[in-house]
KOLNUSE-441992 format. One record per residue (C-alpha): residue number from 0; y, z, x. Coordinates in Angstrom, 1 decimal. Layout:
N
[atom NUM [Y Z X]],
...
//
This chain:
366
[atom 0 [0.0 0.0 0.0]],
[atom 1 [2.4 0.7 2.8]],
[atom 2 [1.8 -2.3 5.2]],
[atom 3 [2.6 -4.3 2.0]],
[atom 4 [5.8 -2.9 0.8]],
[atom 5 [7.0 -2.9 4.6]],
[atom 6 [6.5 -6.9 4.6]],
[atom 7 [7.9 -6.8 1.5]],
[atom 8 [11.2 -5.4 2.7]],
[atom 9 [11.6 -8.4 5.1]],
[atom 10 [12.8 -10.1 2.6]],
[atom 11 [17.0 -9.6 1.1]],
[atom 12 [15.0 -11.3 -2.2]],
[atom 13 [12.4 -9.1 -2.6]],
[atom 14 [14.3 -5.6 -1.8]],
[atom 15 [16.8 -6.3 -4.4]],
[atom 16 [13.7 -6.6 -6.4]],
[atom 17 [12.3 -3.4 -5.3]],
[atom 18 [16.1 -1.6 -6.4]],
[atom 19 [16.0 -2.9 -9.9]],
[atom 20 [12.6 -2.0 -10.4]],
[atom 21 [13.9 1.5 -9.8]],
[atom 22 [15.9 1.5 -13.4]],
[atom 23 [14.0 -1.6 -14.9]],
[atom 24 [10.5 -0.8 -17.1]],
[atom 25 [8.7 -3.4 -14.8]],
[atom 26 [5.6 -3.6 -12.7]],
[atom 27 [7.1 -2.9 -9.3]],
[atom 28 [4.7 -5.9 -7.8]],
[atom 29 [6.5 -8.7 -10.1]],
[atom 30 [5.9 -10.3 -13.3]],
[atom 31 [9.4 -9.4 -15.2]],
[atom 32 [10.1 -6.6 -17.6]],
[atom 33 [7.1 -6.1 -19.6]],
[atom 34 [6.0 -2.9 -21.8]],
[atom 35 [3.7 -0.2 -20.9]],
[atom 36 [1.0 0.7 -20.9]],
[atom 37 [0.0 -2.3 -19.4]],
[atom 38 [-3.1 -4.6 -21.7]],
[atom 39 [-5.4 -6.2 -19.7]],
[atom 40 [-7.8 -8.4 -21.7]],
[atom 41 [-11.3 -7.2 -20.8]],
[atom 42 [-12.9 -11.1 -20.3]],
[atom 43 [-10.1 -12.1 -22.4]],
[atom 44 [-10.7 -11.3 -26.2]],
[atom 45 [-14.1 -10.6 -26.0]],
[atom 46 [-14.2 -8.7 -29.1]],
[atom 47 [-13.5 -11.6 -31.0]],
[atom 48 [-14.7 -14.8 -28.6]],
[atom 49 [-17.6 -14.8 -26.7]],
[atom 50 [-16.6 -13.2 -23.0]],
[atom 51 [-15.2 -15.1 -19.7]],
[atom 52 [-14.6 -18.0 -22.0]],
[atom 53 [-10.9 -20.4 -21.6]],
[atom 54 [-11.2 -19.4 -25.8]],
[atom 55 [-11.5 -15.6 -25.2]],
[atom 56 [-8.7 -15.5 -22.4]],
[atom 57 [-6.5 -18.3 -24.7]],
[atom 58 [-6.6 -15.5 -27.4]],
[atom 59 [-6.0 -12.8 -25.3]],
[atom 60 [-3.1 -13.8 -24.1]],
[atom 61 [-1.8 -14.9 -27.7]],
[atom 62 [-2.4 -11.3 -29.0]],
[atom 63 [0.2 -10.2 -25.9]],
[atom 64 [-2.2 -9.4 -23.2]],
[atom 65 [-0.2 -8.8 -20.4]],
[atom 66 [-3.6 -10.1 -18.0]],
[atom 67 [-6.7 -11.8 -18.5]],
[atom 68 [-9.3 -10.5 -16.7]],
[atom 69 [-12.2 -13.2 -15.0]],
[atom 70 [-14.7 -11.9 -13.3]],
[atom 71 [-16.4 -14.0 -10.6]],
[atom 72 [-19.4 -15.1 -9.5]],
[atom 73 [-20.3 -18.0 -7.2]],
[atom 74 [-22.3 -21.5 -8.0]],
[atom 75 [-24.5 -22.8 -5.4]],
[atom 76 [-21.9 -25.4 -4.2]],
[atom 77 [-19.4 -21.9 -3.5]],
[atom 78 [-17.2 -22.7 -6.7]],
[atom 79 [-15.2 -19.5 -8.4]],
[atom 80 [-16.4 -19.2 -11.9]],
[atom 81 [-16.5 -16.6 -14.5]],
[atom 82 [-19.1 -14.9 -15.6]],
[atom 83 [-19.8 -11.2 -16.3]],
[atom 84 [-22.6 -11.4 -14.4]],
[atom 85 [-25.1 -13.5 -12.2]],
[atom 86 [-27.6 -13.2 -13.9]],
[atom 87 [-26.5 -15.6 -17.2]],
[atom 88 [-29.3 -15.6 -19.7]],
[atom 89 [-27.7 -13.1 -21.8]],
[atom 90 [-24.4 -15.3 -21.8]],
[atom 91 [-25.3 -18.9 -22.1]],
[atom 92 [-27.9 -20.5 -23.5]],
[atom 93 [-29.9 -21.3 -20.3]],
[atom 94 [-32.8 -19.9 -21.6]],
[atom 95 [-33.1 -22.2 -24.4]],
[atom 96 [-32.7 -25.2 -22.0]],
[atom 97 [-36.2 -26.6 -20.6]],
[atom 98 [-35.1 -28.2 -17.9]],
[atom 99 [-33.3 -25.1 -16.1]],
[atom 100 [-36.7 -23.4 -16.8]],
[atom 101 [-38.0 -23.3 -13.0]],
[atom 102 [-35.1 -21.6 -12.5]],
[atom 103 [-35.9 -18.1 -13.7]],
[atom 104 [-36.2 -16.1 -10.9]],
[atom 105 [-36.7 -12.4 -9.9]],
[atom 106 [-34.1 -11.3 -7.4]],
[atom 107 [-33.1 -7.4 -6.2]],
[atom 108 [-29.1 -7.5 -6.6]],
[atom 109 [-27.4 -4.6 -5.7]],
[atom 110 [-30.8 -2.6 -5.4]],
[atom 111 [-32.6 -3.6 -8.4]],
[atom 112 [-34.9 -6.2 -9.5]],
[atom 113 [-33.4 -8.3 -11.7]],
[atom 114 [-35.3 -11.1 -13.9]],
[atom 115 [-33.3 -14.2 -14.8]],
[atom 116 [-30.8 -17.5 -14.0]],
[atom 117 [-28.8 -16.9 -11.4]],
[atom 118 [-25.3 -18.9 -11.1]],
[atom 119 [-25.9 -19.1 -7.3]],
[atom 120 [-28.8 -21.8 -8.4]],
[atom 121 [-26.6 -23.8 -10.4]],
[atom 122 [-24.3 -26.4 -9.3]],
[atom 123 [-21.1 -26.7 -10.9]],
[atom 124 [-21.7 -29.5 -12.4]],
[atom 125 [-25.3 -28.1 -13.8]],
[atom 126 [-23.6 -25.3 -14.7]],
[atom 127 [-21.1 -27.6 -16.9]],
[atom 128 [-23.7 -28.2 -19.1]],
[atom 129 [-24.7 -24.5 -20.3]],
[atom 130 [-22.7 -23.2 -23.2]],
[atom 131 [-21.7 -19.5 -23.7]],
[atom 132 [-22.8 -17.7 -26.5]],
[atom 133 [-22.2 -14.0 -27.8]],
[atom 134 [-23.5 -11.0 -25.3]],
[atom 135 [-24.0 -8.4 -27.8]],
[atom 136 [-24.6 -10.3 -31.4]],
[atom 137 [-26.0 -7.1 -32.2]],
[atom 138 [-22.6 -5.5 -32.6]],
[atom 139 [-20.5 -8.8 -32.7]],
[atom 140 [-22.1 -10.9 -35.0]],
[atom 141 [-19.1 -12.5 -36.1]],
[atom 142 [-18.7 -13.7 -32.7]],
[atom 143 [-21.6 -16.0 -33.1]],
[atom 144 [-20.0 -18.5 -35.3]],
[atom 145 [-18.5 -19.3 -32.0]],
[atom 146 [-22.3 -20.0 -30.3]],
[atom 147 [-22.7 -22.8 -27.7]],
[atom 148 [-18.9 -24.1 -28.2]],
[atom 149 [-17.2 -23.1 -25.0]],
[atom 150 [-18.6 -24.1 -21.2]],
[atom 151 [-18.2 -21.9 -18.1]],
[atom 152 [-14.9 -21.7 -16.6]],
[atom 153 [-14.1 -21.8 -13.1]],
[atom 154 [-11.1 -19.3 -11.9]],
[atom 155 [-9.6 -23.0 -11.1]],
[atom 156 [-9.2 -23.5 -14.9]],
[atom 157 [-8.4 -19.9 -15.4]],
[atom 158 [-5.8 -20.2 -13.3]],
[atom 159 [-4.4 -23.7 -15.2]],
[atom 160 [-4.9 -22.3 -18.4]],
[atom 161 [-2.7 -18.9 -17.4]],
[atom 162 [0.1 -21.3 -16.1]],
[atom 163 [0.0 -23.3 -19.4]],
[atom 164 [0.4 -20.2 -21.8]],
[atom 165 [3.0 -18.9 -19.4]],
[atom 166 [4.9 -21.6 -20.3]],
[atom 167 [4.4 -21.9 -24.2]],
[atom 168 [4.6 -18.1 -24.8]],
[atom 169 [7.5 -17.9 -22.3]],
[atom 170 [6.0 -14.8 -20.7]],
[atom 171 [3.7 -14.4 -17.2]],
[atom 172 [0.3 -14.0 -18.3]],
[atom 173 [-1.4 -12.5 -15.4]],
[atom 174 [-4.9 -13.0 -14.1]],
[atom 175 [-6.7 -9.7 -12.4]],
[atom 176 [-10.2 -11.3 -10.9]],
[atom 177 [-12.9 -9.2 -10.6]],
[atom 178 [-15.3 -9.6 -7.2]],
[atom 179 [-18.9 -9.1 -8.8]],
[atom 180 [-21.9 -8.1 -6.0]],
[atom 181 [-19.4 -8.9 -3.1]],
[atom 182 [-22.0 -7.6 -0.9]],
[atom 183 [-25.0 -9.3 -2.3]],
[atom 184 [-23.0 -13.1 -2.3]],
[atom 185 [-21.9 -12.3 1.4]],
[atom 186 [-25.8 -11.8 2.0]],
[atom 187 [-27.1 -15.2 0.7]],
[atom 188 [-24.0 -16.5 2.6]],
[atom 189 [-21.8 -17.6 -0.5]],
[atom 190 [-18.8 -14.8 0.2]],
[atom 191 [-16.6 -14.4 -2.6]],
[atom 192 [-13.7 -12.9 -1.0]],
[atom 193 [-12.5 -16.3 0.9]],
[atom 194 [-13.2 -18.6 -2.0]],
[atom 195 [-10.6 -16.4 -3.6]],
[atom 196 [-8.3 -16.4 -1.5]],
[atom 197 [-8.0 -19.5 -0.9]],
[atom 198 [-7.8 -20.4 -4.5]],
[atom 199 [-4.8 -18.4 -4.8]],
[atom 200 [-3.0 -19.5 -1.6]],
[atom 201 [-3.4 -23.4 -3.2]],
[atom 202 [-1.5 -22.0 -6.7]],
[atom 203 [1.3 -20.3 -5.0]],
[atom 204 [0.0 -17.0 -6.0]],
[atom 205 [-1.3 -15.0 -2.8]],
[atom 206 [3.1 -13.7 -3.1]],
[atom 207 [4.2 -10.0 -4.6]],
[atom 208 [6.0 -11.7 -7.2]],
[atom 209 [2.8 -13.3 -8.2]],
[atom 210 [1.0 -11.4 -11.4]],
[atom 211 [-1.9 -11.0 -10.2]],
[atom 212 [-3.9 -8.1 -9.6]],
[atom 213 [-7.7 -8.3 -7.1]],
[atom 214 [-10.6 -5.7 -8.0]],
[atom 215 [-13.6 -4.7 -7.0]],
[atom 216 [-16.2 -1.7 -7.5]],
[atom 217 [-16.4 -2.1 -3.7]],
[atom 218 [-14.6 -0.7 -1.1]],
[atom 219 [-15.1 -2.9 2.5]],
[atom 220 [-14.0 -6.1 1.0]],
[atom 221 [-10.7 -4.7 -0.9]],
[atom 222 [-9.9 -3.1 2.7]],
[atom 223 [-10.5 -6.7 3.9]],
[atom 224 [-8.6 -8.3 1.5]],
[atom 225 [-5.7 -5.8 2.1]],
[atom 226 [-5.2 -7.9 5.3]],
[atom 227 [-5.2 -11.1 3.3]],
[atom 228 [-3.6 -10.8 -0.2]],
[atom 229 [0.1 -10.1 -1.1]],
[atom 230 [-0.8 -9.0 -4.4]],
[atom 231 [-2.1 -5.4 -5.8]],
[atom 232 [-5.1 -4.4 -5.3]],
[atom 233 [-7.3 -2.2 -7.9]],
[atom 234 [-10.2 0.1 -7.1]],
[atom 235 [-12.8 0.1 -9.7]],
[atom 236 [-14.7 3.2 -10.0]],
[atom 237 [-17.9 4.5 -12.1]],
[atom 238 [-18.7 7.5 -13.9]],
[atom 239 [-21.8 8.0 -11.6]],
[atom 240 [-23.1 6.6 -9.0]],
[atom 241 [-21.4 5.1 -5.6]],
[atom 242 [-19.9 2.2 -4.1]],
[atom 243 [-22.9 -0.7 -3.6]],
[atom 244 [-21.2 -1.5 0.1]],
[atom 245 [-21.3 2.4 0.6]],
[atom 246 [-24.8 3.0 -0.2]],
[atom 247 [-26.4 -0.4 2.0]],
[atom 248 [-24.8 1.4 5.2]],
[atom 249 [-26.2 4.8 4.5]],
[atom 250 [-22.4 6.1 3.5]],
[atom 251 [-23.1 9.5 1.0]],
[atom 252 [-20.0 9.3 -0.9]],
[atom 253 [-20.3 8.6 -4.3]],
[atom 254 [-17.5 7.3 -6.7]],
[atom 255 [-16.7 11.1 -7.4]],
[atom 256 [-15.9 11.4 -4.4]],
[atom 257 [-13.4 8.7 -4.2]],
[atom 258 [-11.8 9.9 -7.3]],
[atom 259 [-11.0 13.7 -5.6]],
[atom 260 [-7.8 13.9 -4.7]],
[atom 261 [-8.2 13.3 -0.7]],
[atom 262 [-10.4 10.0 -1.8]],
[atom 263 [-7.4 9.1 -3.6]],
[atom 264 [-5.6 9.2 -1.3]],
[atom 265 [-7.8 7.5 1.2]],
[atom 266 [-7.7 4.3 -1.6]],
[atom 267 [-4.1 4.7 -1.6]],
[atom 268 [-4.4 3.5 2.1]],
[atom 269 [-5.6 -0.2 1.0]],
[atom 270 [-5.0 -0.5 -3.0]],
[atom 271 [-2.7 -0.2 -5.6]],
[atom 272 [-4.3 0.8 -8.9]],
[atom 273 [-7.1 3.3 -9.5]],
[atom 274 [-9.3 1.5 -12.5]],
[atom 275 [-11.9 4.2 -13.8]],
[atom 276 [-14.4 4.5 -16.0]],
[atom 277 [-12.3 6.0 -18.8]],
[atom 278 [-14.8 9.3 -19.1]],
[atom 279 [-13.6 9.7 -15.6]],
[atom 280 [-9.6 10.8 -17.2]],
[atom 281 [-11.0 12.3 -20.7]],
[atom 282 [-14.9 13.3 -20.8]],
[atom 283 [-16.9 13.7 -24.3]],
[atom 284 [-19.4 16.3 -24.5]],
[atom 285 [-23.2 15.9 -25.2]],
[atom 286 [-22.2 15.0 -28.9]],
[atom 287 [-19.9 12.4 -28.1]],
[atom 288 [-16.6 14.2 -28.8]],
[atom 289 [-13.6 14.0 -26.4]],
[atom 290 [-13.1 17.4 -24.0]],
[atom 291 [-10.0 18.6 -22.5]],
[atom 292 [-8.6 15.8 -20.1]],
[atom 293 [-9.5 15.7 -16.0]],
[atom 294 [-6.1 15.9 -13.5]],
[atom 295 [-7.4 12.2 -12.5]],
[atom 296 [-4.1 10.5 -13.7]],
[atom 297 [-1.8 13.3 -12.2]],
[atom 298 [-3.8 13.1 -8.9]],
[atom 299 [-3.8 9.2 -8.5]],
[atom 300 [-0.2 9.1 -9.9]],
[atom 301 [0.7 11.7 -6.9]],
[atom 302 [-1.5 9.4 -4.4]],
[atom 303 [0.8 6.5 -5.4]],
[atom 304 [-2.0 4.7 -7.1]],
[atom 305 [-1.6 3.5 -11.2]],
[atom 306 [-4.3 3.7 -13.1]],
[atom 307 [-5.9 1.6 -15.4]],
[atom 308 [-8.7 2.9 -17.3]],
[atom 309 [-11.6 0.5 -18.8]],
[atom 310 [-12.9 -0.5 -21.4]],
[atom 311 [-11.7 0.0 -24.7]],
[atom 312 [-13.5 -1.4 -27.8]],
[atom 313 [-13.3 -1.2 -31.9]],
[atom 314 [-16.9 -0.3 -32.3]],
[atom 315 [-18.0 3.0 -33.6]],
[atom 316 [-20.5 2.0 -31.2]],
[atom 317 [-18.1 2.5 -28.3]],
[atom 318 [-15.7 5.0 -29.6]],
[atom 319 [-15.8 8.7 -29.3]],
[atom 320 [-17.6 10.6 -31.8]],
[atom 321 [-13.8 11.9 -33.0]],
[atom 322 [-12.6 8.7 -34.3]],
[atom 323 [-15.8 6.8 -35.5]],
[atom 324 [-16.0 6.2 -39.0]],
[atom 325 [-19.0 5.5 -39.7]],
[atom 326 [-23.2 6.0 -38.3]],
[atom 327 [-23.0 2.2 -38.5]],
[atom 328 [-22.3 1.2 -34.6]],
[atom 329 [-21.0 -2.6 -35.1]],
[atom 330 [-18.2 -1.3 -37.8]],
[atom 331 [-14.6 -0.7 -36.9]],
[atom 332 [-13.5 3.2 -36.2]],
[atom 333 [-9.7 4.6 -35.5]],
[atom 334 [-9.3 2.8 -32.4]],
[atom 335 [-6.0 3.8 -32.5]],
[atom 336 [-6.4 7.5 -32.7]],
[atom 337 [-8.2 7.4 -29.1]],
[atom 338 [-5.7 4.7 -27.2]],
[atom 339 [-2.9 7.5 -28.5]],
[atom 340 [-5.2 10.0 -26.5]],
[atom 341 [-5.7 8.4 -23.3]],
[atom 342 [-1.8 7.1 -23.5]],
[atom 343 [-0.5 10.7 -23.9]],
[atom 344 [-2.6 11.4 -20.1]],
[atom 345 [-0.1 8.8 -19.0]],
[atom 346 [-2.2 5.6 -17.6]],
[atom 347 [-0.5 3.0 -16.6]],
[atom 348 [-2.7 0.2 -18.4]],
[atom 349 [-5.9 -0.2 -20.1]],
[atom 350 [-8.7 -2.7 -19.9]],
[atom 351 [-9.4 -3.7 -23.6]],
[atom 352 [-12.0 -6.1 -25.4]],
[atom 353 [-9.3 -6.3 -28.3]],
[atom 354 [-5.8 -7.0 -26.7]],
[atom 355 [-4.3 -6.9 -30.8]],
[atom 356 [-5.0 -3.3 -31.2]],
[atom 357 [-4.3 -2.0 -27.8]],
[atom 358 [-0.5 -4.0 -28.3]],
[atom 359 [-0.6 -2.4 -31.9]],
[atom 360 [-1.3 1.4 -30.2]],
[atom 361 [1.5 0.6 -27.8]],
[atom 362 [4.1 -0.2 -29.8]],
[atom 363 [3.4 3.2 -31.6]],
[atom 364 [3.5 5.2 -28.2]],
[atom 365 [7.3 3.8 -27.8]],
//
């Protein structure tokens, strides 16, 4: 955080910048006055599209998503696109399609055997002929409808399509890519980390004014990209477990760990934004209802980091046992009655699968 505002301060431009965004309700890395908390469209509008699709993040950004979020994976010829996942039989309909079927394949990512298609055995152009479909139909039927009408994106397209609805909503809509497995593509030699960059130095957007934001459960490769990337950083965190990177070279701390306040402040060193699990700032209890809140926000907020909790959904299934309404998991509960708790711990943004509601809730915070 530090080496970056320094450079930043080389500039007359961008220190007048830095001034303003003392008095002006801005994101202090660029982008223009824009409210908070911040709405970041988890896959886009993936509660109402089916995810990491050019429809889902088109909507997002229509219901006043501040970001889209795509995360990335790589094909075999090392194109960007976005996908949730790898592993893409619960997202497209590769599994239906005969002659992918010598595909399937049993691979350990991240530790774990994993049964499926993998994007890294796809070119993009075989990719290109897959169509998305609905993750959780279960709970998102309506989302079917939608079925087999949308193709992969790459973060090329992602990128076009932000630009494009910049312009027609006359607002920056930013991107914030996720790096999925960094470790496990930089061991069958398709690094994601330079494809990126790269991809964002070609569209003018590797600048602070740039709205974009880089994350990754990960640590190395965000400390590596620190060196390369203009833009703000966000260190995803987890509930349980540990960073994957952490754990391949024998590194005991966990992502509890990085969330104390001396980890925080570590991250601070290389990042921007803390995103957590959002049980990490208010915990439920073994029945599902929301406890007393953790210092988590305070601490990061001291450590200079913002924080940007994920992921908030509609579904009863999702919601805390407070504001369901309902035993039926796919209906609607008060999704506004827990955004209002997790805005009054003071987080800076939230990672949402339906950008409408999360804008709703905000406007009812100010």
């Amino acid at each position: 955080m530090g080496k970056r505002l320094a450079a930043l301060a080389l500039s007359g431009f961008a220190l007048v910048a830095l001034v303003g965004s003392a008095t002006a309700d801005q994101d202090s890395r660029g982008g223009g006055e824009q409210a908070k908390p911040l709405v970041f469209g988890h896959r886009g509008a993936s509660g109402y599209r089916p995810e990491h699709t050019l429809a889902s993040y088109e909507l997002a950004a229509r219901m006043g998503a501040d970001y889209v979020e795509p995360d990335l994976v790589s094909t075999k010829d090392g194109v960007l696109v976005a996908r949730h996942e790898n592993e893409i039989s619960g997202t497209t309909d590769v599994a239906l399609r005969p002659e992918f079927a010598g595909r399937k394949a049993t691979k350990t990512i991240d530790g774990s055997p994993l049964t499926g298609w993998f994007t890294e055995d796809f070119t993009l152009a075989e990719l290109k002929t897959l169509r998305a479909v609905e993750r959780i139909p279960e709970l998102r039927q309506r989302n079917t409808i939608y079925n087999k009408r949308f193709d992969v994106p790459t973060l090329q397209e992602v990128i076009d399509l932000s630009k494009r609805l910049s312009w027609e909503l006359k607002r920056d809509i930013g991107i914030a890519p996720e790096t999925k497995h960094p470790t496990y593509f930089q061991s069958i030699g398709k690094p994601l980390e330079p494809a990126l960059v790269r991809i964002l130095d070609r569209n003018g957007l590797n600048k602070p004014q740039a709205k974009v934001v880089v994350q990754s459960f990960e640590v190395s490769n965000l400390i590596a990209l620190n060196r390369e990337l203009r833009v703000p950083l966000v260190q995803l965190t987890s509930a349980t477990g540990a960073p994957y990177d952490f754990i391949v070279k024998g590194d005991k701390r966990t992502y509890a760990d990085i969330v104390s306040p001396s980890g925080l402040r570590d991250v601070a060193k290389y990042a921007d934004w803390l995103g957590p699990e959002k049980s990490q700032i208010i915990p439920r209890d073994p029945a599902g209802f929301l406890k007393t809140p953790t210092s988590l926000v305070g601490d990061a907020h001291k450590a200079g980091l913002k924080v940007v909790p994920y992921t908030f959904r509609n579904e009863n299934n999702f919601l805390p046992a407070d504001f369901r309404s309902s035993a039926v998991a796919a209906e609607y509960g008060n999704a506004f009655g827990e955004f209002e708790k997790f805005f009054a711990t003071g987080v800076d943004g939230v990672f949402t699968d339906n950008p409408d509601t999360a804008v709703e809730a905000r406007k009812a915070k100010r």
